[in-house]
C-alpha positions, -999 to +999 in steps of 0.1 A: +005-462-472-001-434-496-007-436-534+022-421-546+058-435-550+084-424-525+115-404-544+102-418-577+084-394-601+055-403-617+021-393-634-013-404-629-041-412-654-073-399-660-084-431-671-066-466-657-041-475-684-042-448-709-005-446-709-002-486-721-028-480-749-012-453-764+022-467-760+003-495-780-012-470-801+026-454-807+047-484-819+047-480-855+060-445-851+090-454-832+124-442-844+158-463-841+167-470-806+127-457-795+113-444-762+126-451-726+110-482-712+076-474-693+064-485-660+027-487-654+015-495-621-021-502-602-032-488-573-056-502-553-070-491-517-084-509-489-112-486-481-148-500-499-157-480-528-123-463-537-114-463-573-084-477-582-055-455-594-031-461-625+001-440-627+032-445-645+069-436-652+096-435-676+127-453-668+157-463-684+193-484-670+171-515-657+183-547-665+158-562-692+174-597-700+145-618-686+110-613-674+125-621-638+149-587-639+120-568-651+093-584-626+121-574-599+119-540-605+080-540-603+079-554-570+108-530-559+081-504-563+062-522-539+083-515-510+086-477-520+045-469-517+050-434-494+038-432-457+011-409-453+009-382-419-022-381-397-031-364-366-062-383-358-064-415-376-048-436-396-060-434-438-066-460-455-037-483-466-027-480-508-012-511-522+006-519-559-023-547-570-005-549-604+026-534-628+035-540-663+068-530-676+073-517-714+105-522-732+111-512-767+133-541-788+149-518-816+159-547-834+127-565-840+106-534-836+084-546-807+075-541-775+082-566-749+062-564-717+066-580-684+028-581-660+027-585-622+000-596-608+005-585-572-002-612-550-004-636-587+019-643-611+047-630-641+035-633-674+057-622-702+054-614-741+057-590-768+033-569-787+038-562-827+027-527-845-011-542-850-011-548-810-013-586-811+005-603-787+034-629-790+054-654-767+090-635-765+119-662-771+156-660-761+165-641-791+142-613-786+155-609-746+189-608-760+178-579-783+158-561-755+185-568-729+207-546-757+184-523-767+174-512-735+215-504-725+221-488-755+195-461-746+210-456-714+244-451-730+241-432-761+209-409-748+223-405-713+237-365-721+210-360-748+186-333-728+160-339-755+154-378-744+151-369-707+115-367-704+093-354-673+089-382-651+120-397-660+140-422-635+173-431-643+197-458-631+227-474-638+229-498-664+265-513-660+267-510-627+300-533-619+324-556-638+299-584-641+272-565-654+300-552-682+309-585-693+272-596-697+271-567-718+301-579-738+291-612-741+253-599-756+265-575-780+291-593-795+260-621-803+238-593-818+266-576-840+260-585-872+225-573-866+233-541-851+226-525-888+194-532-878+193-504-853+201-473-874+230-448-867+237-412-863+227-391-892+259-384-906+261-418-916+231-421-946+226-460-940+240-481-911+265-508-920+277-535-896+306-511-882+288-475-885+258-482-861+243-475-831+254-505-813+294-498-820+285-463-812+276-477-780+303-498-773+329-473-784+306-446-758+311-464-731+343-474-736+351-439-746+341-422-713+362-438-689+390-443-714+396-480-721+390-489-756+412-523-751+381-541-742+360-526-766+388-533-798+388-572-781 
C-alpha cells in the first residue's frame, strides 16, 4: 500500500503531529460554531528504518455522538490506504498505526478528541483552552454531536469555510439520522444562546441563534418547516 489516502485529500507534516499541537495551540481563538473537525493520521511502513509519516484532513458531516461513530470513521481510512504501481517489485506496504479525530464543542468551548490505536484501543476525552485533558460525559457528546451538524448545515454554501483539504459528507443522511437530530437539539435549546448568531443579531437569545438558524436551514432547503415549528 501507498502512503497517501485514496480519493481523500490530505496534507502531510513536516514534523509528526504539528497539525494537533497547533489545533491545541488555536482553541482559545475559536469563534462561535469554530473550525471543521480535523483528522490526523499515522503512517507507518514496514520497511526497517522508514520514518513514520503524519498527515491530516479537514472534515465536516461525520457523525460525532460517541467516540464509537468517530473511531469508525478512523478505521474507514484504513481500508482507503492507496495501491501503489510497480514494474519490478513490490514497495514496501504503508499502514494507518494510529488516528485521532478533533471536534470542536461550541457550546462548552472544547475540543473533544477520539485516539485509535491501530491494532489497540479507543480512548476518548476532551481538551480545555490550557490543553489539559478531561473525561468527556454524555452532555458534552450531545453538544458535539450538535455542534459538529450545525457546521455542516449553516457553513455548507459559505466558500470562505471550505478550506484546502477539505472532505465533506452528509450529515443527515436519511430519516433516522433527522430525527436523532431532532431529538438532540431540542435537549440543547435553551443553551443554544450559547453558540452565538449571525451578526445582525448583536447578542444571541434563545430564539435568535445559531442552532434555530440551523434548524430553520435545513428545514428551509427542502421546504418543510412543519417539522421544524413541531
Amino acid at each position: 500500500m501507498g502512503d497517501t489516502l485514496k480519493d481523500i485529500p490530505e496534507f502531510f507534516e513536516n514534523e509528526l503531529g504539528e497539525a494537533i499541537i497547533s489545533r491545541t495551540d488555536s482553541l482559545g481563538s475559536f469563534r462561535e460554531l469554530g473550525p471543521p473537525d480535523l483528522c490526523h493520521i499515522t503512517k507507518s511502513n514496514a520497511k526497517p528504518g522508514v520514518k513514520e509519516v503524519g498527515s491530516y484532513h479537514y472534515v465536516s458531516g461525520v457523525d460525532a455522538s460517541s467516540s464509537a461513530s468517530l473511531a469508525a470513521y478512523l478505521n474507514m481510512l484504513t481500508y482507503s490506504l492507496d495501491e501503489p504501481h510497480a514494474w519490478f517489485s513490490k514497495p514496501a506496504a504503508w499502514r494507518i498505526r494510529s488516528g485521532i479525530y478533533c471536534c470542536f464543542n461550541a457550546f462548552s468551548r472544547v475540543d473533544v478528541r477520539v485516539e485509535v490505536k491501530i491494532p489497540g484501543g479507543v480512548e476518548s476525552y476532551f481538551v480545555d483552552v490550557r490543553g489539559e485533558r478531561h473525561e468527556a460525559t454524555l452532555e458534552v457528546w450531545q453538544q458535539t454531536y450538535i455542534s459538529a451538524l450545525l457546521r455542516s448545515i449553516l457553513y455548507s454554501d459559505d466558500s470562505s469555510y471550505r478550506l484546502a483539504g477539505f472532505r465533506k459528507r452528509d450529515p443527515i443522511p436519511n430519516l433516522q439520522a433527522e430525527a436523532k437530530f431532532l431529538e438532540a437539539a431540542e435537549q440543547c435549546f435553551f443553551q443554544g444562546w450559547q453558540l452565538g448568531s449571525v451578526p445582525e443579531i448583536q447578542v444571541a437569545t434563545s430564539v435568535n441563534n445559531h442552532l434555530t438558524n440551523g434548524i430553520m436551514k435545513y428545514f428551509g432547503d427542502s421546504f418543510r418547516f412543519e417539522p421544524a415549528v413541531k
